[in-house]
LOKOLDO-926948 format. One record per residue (C-alpha): x, y, z; residue in three letters; residue number from 1. Coordinates in steps of 0.5 Angstrom, whole numbers. Layout:
     x     y     z rest  nr
     X     Y     Z  ALA NUM
...
END
This chain:
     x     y     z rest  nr
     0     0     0  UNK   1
     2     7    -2  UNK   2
     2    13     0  UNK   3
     3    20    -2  UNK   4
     8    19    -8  UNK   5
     8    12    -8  UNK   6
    13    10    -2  UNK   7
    12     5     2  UNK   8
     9     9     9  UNK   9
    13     5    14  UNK  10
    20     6    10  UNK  11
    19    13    11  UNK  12
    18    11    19  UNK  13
    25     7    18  UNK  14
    29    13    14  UNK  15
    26    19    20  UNK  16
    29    13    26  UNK  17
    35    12    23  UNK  18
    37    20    22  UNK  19
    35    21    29  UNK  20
    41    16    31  UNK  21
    45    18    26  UNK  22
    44    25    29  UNK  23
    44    24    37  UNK  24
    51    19    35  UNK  25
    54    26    32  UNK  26
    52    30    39  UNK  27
    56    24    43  UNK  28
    63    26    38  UNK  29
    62    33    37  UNK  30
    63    40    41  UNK  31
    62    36    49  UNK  32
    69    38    51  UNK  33
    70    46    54  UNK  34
    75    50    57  UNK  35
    76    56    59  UNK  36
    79    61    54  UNK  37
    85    66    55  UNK  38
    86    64    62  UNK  39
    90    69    66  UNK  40
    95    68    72  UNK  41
    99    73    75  UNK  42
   107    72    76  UNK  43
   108    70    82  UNK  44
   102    65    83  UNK  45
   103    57    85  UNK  46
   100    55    78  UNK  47
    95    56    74  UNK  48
    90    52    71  UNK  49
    87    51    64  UNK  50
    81    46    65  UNK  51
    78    41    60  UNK  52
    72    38    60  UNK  53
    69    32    57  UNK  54
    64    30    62  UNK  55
    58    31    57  UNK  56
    62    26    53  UNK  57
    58    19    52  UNK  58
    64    16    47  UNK  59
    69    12    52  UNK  60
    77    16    52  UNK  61
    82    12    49  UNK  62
    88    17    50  UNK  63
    88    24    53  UNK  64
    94    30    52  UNK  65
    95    37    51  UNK  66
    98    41    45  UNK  67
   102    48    44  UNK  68
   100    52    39  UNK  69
   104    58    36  UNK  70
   101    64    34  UNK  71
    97    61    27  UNK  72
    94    56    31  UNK  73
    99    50    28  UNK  74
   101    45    33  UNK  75
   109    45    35  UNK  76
   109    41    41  UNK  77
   104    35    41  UNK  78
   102    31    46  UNK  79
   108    35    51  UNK  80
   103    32    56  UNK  81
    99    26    56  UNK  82
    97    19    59  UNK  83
   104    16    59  UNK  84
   108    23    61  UNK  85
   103    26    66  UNK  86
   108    31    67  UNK  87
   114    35    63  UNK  88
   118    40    67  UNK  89
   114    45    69  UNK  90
   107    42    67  UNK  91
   103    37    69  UNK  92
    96    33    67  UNK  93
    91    32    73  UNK  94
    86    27    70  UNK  95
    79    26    75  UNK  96
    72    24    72  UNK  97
    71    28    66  UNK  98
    77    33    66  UNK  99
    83    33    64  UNK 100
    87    40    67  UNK 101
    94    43    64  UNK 102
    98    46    71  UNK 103
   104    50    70  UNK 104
   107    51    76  UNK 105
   110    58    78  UNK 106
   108    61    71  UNK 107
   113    67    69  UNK 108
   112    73    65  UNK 109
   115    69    59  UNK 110
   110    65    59  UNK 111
   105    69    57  UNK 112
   101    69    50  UNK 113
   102    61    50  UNK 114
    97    58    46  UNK 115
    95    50    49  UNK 116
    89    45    47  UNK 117
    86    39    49  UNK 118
    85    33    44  UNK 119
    81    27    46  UNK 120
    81    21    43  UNK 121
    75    15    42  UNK 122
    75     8    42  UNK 123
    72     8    35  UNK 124
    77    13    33  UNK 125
    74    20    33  UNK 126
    79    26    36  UNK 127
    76    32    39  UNK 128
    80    38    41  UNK 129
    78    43    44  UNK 130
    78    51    41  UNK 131
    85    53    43  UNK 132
    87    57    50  UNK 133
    91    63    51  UNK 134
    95    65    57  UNK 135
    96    71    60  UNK 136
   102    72    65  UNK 137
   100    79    69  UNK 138
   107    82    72  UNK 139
   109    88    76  UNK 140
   117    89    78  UNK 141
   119    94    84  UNK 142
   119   101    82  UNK 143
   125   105    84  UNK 144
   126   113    88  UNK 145
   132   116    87  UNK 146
   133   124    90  UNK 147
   136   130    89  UNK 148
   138   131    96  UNK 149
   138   127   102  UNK 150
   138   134   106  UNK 151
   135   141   104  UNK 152
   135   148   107  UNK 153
   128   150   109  UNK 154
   126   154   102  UNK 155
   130   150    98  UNK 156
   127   145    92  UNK 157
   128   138    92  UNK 158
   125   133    87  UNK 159
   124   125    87  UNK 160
   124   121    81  UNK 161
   121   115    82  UNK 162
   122   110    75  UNK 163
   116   107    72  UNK 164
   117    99    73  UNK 165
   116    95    67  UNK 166
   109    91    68  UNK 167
   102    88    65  UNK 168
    98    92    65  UNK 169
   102    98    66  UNK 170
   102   101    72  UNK 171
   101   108    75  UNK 172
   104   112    80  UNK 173
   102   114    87  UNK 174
   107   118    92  UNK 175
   107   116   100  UNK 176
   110   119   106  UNK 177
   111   116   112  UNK 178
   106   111   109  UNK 179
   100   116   108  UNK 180
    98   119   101  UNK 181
   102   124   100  UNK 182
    99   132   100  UNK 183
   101   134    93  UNK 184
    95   138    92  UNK 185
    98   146    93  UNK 186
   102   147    86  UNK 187
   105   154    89  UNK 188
   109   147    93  UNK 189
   109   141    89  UNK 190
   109   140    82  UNK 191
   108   133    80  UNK 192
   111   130    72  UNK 193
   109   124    70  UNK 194
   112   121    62  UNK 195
   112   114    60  UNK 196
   118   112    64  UNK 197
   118   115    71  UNK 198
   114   120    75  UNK 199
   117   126    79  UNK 200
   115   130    85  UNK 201
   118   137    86  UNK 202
   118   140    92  UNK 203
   119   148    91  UNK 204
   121   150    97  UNK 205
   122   145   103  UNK 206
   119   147   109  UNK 207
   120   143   116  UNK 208
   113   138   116  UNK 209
   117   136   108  UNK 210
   122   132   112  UNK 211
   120   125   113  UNK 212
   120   118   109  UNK 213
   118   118   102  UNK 214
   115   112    98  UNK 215
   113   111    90  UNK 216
   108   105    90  UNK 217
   106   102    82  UNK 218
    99   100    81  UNK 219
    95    96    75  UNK 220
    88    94    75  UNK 221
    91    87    77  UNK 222
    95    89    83  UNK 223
    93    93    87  UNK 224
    92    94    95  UNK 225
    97    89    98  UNK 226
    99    87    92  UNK 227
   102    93    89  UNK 228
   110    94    89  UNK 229
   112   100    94  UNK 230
   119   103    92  UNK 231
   125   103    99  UNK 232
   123   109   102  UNK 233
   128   115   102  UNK 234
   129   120   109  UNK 235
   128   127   107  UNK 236
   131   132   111  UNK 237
   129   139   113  UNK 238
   135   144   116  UNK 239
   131   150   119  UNK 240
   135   157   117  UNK 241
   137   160   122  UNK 242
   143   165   125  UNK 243
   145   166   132  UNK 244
   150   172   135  UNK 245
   155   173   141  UNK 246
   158   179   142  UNK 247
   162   180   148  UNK 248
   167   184   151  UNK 249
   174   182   156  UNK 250
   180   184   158  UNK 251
   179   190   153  UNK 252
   178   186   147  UNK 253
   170   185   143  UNK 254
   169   179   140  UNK 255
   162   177   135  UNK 256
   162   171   134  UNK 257
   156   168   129  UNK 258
   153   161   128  UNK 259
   147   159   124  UNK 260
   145   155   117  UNK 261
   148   156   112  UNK 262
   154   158   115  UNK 263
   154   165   116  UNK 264
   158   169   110  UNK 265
   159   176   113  UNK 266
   160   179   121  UNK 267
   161   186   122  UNK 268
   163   191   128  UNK 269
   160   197   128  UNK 270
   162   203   133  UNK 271
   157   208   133  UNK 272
   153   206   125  UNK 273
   160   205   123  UNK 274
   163   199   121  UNK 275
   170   199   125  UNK 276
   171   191   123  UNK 277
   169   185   118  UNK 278
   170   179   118  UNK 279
   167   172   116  UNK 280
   164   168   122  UNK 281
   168   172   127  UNK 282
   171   179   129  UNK 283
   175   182   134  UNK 284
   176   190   136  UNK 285
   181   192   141  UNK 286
   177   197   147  UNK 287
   179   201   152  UNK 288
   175   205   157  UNK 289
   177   211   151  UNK 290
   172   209   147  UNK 291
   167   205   151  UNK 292
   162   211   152  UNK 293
   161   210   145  UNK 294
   155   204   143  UNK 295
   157   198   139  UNK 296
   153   194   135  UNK 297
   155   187   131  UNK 298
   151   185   125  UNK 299
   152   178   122  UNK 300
   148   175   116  UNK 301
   148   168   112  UNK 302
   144   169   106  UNK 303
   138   168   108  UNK 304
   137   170   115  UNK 305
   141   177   119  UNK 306
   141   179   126  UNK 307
   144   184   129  UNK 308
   147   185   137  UNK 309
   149   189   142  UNK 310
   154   190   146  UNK 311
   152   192   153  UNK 312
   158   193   157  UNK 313
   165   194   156  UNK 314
   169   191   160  UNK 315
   176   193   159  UNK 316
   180   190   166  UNK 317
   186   188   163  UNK 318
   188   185   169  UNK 319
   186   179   168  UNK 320
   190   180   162  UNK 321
   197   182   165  UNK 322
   197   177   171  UNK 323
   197   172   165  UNK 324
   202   175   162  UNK 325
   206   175   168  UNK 326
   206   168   169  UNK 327
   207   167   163  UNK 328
   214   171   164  UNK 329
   215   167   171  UNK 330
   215   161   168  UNK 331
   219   162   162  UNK 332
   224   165   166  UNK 333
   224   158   170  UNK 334
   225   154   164  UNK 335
   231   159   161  UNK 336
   235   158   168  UNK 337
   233   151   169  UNK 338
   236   150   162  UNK 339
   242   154   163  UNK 340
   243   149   169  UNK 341
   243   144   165  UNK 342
   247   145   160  UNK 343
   252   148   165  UNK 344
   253   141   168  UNK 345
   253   137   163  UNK 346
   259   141   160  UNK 347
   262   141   167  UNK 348
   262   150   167  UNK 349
END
């Protein structure tokens, strides 16, 4: 009996059965192995793991084994690792039920852009092998502070260059001192430059709460917080300016005498607005009670500071002076005779 056309109904039954085998065999050889593309890793990590599953797969395995591929997705180190050679130096095949992971342990920036696949293979002779998986090896190094100046004047400028470190994703650059965020936002004071190799932070004039510990910290999107790299520190030291004269009188004599930082360039004498001596650091004048009634004054400056002193009081007692001067004389003679003495018996005079 026929139907439609003329063909037998229960062939066409039969045709549509076995296109439903045929298709439900194909689901059990095709497309049931996944993985996870472009996996990432960061250098440093233990290891990092490309999964390959096959759990869907209904056909039984007969090999399992990984693949390197180059950059045209050609095979250039096949079966590296499989069921004979689970591991090959660094990587290592880890097969459960319905998985087949690559490990490489300690993944170095070199081996990012690495191009691995997986290849299964049936007992009937089907081969499935996944879509290819990239590698990705994020790095950051440490960066590196370096500055003008270790020690710097109040006033004074000072720069810390802070080198870029090489790293994937490219990092920026963040300033600390002592461990906090540094305030950088007054551009009267600071001024910060950054190009693609370093970053720099000028202080234009340093003040006492400038000195301290400096840090640069390098991050990226994949390291961050305690995984960002901070420079060594850098100790900065601010000199307050400051100047400090003595002007004082003895057994006739007046000495002004200035210290400070910088160290003072220029102390002058002066008797009443006139200056009577100059010196560098230093100056004395020879007083007497003559000239005593006239007001001294003694004026010092070191460049960024001066200060200007006076004399009180006039002290032109040179006896302290003369009993010195007699002692000296007393004990100068007692050497010459003592000396003449001997010499005197040694010659038998």
């Amino acid at each position: 009996m026929s139907v439609g056309n003329g063909r037998p109904r229960h062939k066409s039954l039969a045709g549509l059965f076995l296109f439903v085998v045929l298709l439900d065999n194909t689901k059990n050889t095709c497309g049931q192995l996944e993985t996870k593309f472009n996996q990432t890793a960061k250098e440093g990590d233990t290891e990092v793991v490309i999964s390959c599953d096959y759990s869907q797969f209904t056909s039984t395995t007969s090999a399992i084994q990984w693949d390197e591929l180059n950059e045209d997705r050609v095979i250039i180190n096949h079966g590296f690792v499989n069921d004979d050679k689970i591991e090959n130096r660094r990587f290592k095949l880890t097969v459960t039920p319905g998985k087949a992971d690559l490990v490489l342990s300690q993944p170095m920036r070199n081996d990012s852009g690495r191009t691995f696949q997986c290849e299964i293979q049936t007992t009937n002779g089907d081969t499935q092998r996944l879509n290819p998986s990239m590698l990705t090896i994020y790095y950051l190094d440490q960066p590196i502070l370096d500055t003008s100046a270790s020690t710097v004047y109040e006033g004074q400028s000072v720069t810390f260059t802070c080198s870029k470190p090489d790293g994937d994703p490219i990092p920026h650059i963040t300033w600390y001192k002592d461990g906090q965020t540094a305030n950088t936002n007054n551009p009267s004071r600071y001024e910060i430059a950054n190009t693609s190799t370093e970053s720099v932070l000028k202080i234009k004039s340093a003040t006492e709460e400038d000195g301290g510990r400096y840090t640069c910290k390098a991050k990226s999107d994949q390291f961050k917080g305690d995984d960002a790299k901070t420079s060594v520190k850098v100790q900065l030291h601010t000199i307050e300016y400051y100047i400090v004269v003595t002007f004082t009188s003895k057994d006739g004599f007046a000495t002004c005498t200035a210290e400070g930082h910088p160290t003072p360039s220029s102390v002058l004498i002066l008797q009443d607005g006139e200056v009577v001596k100059e010196g560098e650091n230093t100056a004395t004048i020879e007083i007497d009670d003559e000239i005593c009634p006239s007001s001294f004054t003694c004026f010092a400056e070191n460049g960024n500071l001066n200060e200007t002193t006076t004399m009180e009081k006039c002290n032109t007692d040179l006896k302290s002076f003369y009993i010195i001067l007699i002692v000296v004389i007393i004990v100068g003679l007692f050497l010459f005779l003592w000396l003449l003495l001997v010499v005197c018996k040694y010659f038998d005079l």
